[in-house]
C-alpha positions as CSV (number, residue, x, y, z in Angstrom):
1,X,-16.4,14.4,3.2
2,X,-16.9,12.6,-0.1
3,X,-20.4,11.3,-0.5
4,X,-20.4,7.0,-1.6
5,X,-23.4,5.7,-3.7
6,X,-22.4,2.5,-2.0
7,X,-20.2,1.2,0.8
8,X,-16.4,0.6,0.2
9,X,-14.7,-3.3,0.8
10,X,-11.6,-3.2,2.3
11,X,-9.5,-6.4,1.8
12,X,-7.3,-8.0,4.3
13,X,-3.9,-8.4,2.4
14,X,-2.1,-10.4,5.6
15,X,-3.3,-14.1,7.2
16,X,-4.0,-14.7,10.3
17,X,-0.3,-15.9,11.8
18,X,0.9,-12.3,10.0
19,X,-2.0,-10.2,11.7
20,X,-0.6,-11.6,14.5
21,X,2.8,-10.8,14.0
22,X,1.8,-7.0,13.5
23,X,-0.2,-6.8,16.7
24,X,2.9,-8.6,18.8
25,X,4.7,-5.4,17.3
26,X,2.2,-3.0,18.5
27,X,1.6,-2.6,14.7
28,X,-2.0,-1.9,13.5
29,X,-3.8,-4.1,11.4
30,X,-3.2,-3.6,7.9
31,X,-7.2,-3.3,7.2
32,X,-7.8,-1.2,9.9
33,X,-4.7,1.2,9.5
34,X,-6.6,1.4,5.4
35,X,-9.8,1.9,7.2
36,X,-8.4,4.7,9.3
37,X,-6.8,6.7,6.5
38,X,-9.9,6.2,4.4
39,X,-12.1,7.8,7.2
40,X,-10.2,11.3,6.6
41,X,-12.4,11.3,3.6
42,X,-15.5,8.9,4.2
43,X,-17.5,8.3,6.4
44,X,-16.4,5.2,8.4
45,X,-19.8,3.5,8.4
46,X,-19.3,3.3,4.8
47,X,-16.5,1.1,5.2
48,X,-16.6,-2.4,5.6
49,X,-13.3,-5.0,6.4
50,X,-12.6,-8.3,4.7
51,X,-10.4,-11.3,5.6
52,X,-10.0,-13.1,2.7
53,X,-6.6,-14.7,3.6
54,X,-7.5,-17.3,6.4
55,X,-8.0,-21.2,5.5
56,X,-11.9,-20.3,4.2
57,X,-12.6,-17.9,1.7
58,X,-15.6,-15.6,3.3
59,X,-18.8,-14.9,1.1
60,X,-18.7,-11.4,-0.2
61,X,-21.3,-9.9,-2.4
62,X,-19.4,-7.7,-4.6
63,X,-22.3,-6.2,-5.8
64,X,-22.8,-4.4,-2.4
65,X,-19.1,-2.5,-2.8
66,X,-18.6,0.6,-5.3
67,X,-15.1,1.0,-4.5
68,X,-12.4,-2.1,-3.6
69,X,-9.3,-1.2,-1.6
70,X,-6.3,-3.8,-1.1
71,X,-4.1,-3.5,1.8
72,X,-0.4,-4.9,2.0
73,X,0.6,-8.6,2.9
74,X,2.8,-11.1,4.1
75,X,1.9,-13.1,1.4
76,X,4.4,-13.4,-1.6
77,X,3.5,-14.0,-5.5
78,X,7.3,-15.5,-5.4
79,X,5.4,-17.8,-3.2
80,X,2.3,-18.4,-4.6
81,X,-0.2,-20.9,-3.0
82,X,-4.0,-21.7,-2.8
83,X,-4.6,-17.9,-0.4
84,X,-2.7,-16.0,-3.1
85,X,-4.7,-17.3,-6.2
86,X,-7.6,-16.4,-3.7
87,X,-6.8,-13.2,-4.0
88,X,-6.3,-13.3,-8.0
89,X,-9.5,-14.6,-8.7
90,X,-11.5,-12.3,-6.3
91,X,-9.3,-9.2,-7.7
92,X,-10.4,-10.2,-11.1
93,X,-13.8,-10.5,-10.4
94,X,-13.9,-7.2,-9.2
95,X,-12.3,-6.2,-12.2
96,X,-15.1,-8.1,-14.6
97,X,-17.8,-6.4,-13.0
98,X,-16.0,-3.3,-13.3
99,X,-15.5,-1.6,-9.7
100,X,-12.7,0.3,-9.3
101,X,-9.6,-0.7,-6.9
102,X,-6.7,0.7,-5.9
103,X,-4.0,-0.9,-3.2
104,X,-0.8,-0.3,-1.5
105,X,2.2,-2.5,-1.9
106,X,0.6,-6.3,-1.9
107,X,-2.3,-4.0,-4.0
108,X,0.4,-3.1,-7.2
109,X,1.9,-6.4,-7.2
110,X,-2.0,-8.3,-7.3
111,X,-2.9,-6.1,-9.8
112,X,-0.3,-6.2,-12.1
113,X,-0.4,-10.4,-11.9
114,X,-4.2,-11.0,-12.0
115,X,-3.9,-8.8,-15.3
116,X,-1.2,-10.7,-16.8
117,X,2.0,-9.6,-15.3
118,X,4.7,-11.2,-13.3
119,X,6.4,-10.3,-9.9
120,X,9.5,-12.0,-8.4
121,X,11.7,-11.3,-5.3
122,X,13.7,-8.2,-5.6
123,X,17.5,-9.4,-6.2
124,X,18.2,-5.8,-4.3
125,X,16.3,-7.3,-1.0
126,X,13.6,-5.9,0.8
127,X,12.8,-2.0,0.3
128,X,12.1,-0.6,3.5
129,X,11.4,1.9,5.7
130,X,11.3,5.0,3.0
131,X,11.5,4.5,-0.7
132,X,13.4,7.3,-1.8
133,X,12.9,9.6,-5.0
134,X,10.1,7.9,-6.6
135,X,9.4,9.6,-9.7
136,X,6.7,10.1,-12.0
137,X,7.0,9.4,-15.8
138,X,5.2,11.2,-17.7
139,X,1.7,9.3,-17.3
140,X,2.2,9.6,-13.8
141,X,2.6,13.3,-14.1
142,X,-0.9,13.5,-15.7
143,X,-2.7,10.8,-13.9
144,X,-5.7,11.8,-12.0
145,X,-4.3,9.7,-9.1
146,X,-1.6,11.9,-8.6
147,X,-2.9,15.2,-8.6
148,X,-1.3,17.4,-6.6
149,X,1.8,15.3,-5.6
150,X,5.2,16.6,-7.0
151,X,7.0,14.4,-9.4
152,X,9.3,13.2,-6.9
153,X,8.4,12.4,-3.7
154,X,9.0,9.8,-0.8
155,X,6.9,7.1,0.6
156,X,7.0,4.8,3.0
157,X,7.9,1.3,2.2
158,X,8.2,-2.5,3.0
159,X,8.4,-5.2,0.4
160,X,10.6,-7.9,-0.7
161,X,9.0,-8.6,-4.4
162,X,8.7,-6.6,-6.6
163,X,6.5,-6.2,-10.3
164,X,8.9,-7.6,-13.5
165,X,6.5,-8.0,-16.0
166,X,3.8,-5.3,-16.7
167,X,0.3,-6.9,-18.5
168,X,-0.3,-5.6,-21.4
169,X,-3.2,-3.7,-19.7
170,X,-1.2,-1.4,-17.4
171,X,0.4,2.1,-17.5
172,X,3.3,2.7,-16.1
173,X,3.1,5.8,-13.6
174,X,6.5,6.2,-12.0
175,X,9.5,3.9,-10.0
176,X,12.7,4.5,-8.6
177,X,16.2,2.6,-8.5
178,X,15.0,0.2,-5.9
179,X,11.9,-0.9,-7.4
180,X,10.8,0.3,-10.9
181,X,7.6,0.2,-10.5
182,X,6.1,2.2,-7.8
183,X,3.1,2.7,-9.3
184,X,0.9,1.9,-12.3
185,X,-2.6,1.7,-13.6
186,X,-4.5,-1.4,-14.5
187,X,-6.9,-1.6,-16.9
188,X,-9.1,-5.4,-17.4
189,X,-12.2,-5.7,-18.8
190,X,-14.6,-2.9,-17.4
191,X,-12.6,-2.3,-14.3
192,X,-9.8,-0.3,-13.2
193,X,-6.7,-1.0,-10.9
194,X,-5.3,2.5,-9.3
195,X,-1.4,1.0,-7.5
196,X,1.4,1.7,-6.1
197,X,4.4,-0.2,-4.4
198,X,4.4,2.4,-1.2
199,X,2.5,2.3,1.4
200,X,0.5,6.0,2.1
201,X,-1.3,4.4,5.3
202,X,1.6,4.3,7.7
203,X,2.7,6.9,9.5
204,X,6.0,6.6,11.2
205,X,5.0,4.9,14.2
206,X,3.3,2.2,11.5
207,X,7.1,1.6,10.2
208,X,8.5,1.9,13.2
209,X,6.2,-1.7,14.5
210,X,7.2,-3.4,11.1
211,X,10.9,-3.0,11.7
212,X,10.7,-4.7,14.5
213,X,8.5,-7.4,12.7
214,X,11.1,-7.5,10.1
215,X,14.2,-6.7,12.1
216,X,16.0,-10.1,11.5
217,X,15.7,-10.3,7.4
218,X,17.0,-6.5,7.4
219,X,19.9,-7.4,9.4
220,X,20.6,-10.2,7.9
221,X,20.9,-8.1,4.3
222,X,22.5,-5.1,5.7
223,X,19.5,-2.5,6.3
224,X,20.2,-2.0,10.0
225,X,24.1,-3.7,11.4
226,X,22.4,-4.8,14.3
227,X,19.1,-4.9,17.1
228,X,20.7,-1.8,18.9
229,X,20.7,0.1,15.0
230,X,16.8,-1.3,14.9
231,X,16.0,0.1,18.2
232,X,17.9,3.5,17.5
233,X,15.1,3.6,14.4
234,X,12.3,2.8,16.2
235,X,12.7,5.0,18.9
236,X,13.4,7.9,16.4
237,X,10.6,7.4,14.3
238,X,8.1,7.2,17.3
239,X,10.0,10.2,18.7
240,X,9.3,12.1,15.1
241,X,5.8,10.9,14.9
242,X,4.9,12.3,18.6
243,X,6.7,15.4,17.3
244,X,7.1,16.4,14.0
245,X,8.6,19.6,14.5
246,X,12.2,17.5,15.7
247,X,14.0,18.9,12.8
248,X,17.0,17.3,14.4
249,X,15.5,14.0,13.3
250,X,14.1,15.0,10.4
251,X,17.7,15.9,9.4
252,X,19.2,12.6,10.6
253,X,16.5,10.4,8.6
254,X,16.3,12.9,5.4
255,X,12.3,13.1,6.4
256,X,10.0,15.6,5.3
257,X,6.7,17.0,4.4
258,X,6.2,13.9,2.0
259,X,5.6,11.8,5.0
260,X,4.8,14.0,7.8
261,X,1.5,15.7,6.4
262,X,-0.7,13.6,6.2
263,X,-2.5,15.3,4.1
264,X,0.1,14.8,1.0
265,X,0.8,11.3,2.2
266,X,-2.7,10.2,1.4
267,X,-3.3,12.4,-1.3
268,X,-3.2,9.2,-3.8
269,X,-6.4,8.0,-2.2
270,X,-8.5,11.2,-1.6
271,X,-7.4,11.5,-5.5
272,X,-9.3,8.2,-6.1
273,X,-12.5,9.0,-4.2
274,X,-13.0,12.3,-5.7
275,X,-12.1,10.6,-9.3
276,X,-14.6,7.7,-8.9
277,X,-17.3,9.1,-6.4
278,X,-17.3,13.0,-7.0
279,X,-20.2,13.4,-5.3
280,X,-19.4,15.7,-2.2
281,X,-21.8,16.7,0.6
C-alpha cells in the first residue's frame, strides 16, 4: 500500500438527479466506484467523498487534502451553468495552492477549461462503451502517468464532449479518432492536472449500468439499433465481468487484458500515487 502524508478528496463529478439515475441502473456511484479503485492502493480511511454538485456548495478545507481526484459527470461544459463554474473555481483553487489532481473523463475536460481551454459536444456523438486504440504521442510515452501501459491500449468510455482547445498550460499525452484528446497534463500555477477522457474505474459491469442509463441517446445516434441490441450488451458484459475467461465474448466484443486486469486498467492512478506520494509502507 502507498503511504499518504494527508488524506485524499474525492470529488463528486454528477448531481443529485444524475446519482440517481446511476443507482436506478444498478450503477455505482461515480465517487464511490473512484473510491473503490483508489483502495487497491490506499488505505480507504484516507479517502474522503465530496458532493460538490447539489444546489449548495459544501465547505471543504483544501488544506486538509494532499491529493484531489475528479470523477465523471452528467454535467456538460457545452452546457455550462452556476454547478459547472463550481467546479472551475474549486479545481483552480486546488491548482493555486498547488495539490496535485488527476480525473477521469468530466476530470480531462475540467482541467483543460479551468486552465484556459475549451470543450464542445463531439460532432461524432457520444464515445461509448470502449474507446478503441488510444495512443500515446510521444509525451505520453514518457510520462510518469503512463508507466507501464503500452502505447496503445483500450479504455472504457462514456462522453458526449469532448476537449477542442488545449490551454497553453497542457501537454498533450495521447487521443484516438473519436476523441483527440484522451489524455493530457495540466500545469497552472503551482499545481498539476494528471487527465484523461477514459474512464479506468469501471469495470464491465460499470458500463454495462450506464448503457442502460444512456440507452435512448445511443440509439437514437446509431450505437446500438435498438433496446434488444442494448440488452444483448449488457448481458454480455455482466456475463464477461462474472467470467473473464469467456473468450467467446472476449472475441465478440474485441475485449482484452486492457480492461480485464485490473491491475493495467488502473495503472494511470497507482502511477499517480507513487509519483506524488512515494512513500510506501
Amino acid at each position: 500500500m502507498i503511504t499518504l502524508p494527508q488524506k485524499l478528496l474525492v470529488m463528486e463529478g454528477y448531481n443529485p438527479a444524475g446519482i440517481t439515475s446511476l443507482a436506478q441502473a444498478g450503477a455505482t456511484q461515480a465517487a464511490i466506484l473512484y473510491k473503490r479503485m483508489l483502495s487497491l492502493y490506499v488505505d480507504e480511511a484516507q479517502i474522503e467523498i465530496a458532493e460538490i454538485s447539489g444546489d449548495e456548495a459544501p465547505n471543504i478545507d483544501i488544506h486538509k487534502y494532499g491529493g484531489v481526484c475528479w470523477t465523471g459527470s452528467n454535467l456538460f461544459f457545452s452546457a455550462a451553468d452556476n454547478v459547472v463554474q463550481r467546479h472551475i473555481d474549486r479545481c483552480r483553487e486546488f491548482f493555486a495552492a498547488g495539490i496535485p489532481q488527476i480525473g477521469s473523463c468530466w476530470g480531462a475536460q475540467l482541467a483543460a477549461v479551468a486552465a484556459g481551454g475549451k470543450c464542445e459536444l463531439n460532432p461524432k456523438g457520444r464515445e461509448f462503451g470502449i474507446a478503441r486504440k488510444i495512443l500515446l504521442n510521444d509525451a505520453g510515452k514518457n510520462h510518469p502517468m503512463f508507466a507501464g501501459k503500452r502505447s496503445v491500449f483500450d479504455g472504457m468510455v462514456s462522453h458526449a464532449d469532448i476537449v477542442t482547445e488545449l490551454p497553453a498550460s497542457a501537454t498533450l499525452l495521447g487521443g484516438n479518432i473519436f476523441a483527440p484528446v484522451q489524455a493530457l497534463d495540466v500545469r497552472l500555477g503551482q499545481g498539476s492536472f494528471w487527465a484523461f477522457q477514459y474512464h479506468p474505474e469501471y469495470d464491465l459491469s460499470e458500463i454495462a449500468a450506464l448503457a442502460l442509463v444512456r440507452q435512448d441517446g445511443l440509439i437514437e445516434q446509431g450505437s446500438f439499433k435498438d433496446r434488444a441490441a442494448v440488452q444483448e450488451f449488457v448481458k454480455d458484459m455482466n456475463d464477461l465481468q462474472q467470467d473473464i475467461s469467456r473468450s467467446d465474448l472476449m472475441w465478440k466484443w474485441g475485449i482484452d487484458e486492457d480492461l480485464l486486469d485490473e491491475q493495467y486498467r488502473t495503472l494511470e492512478i497507482k502511477n499517480w500515487l507513487t509519483h506524488f506520494f512515494a512513500e510506501r509502507e
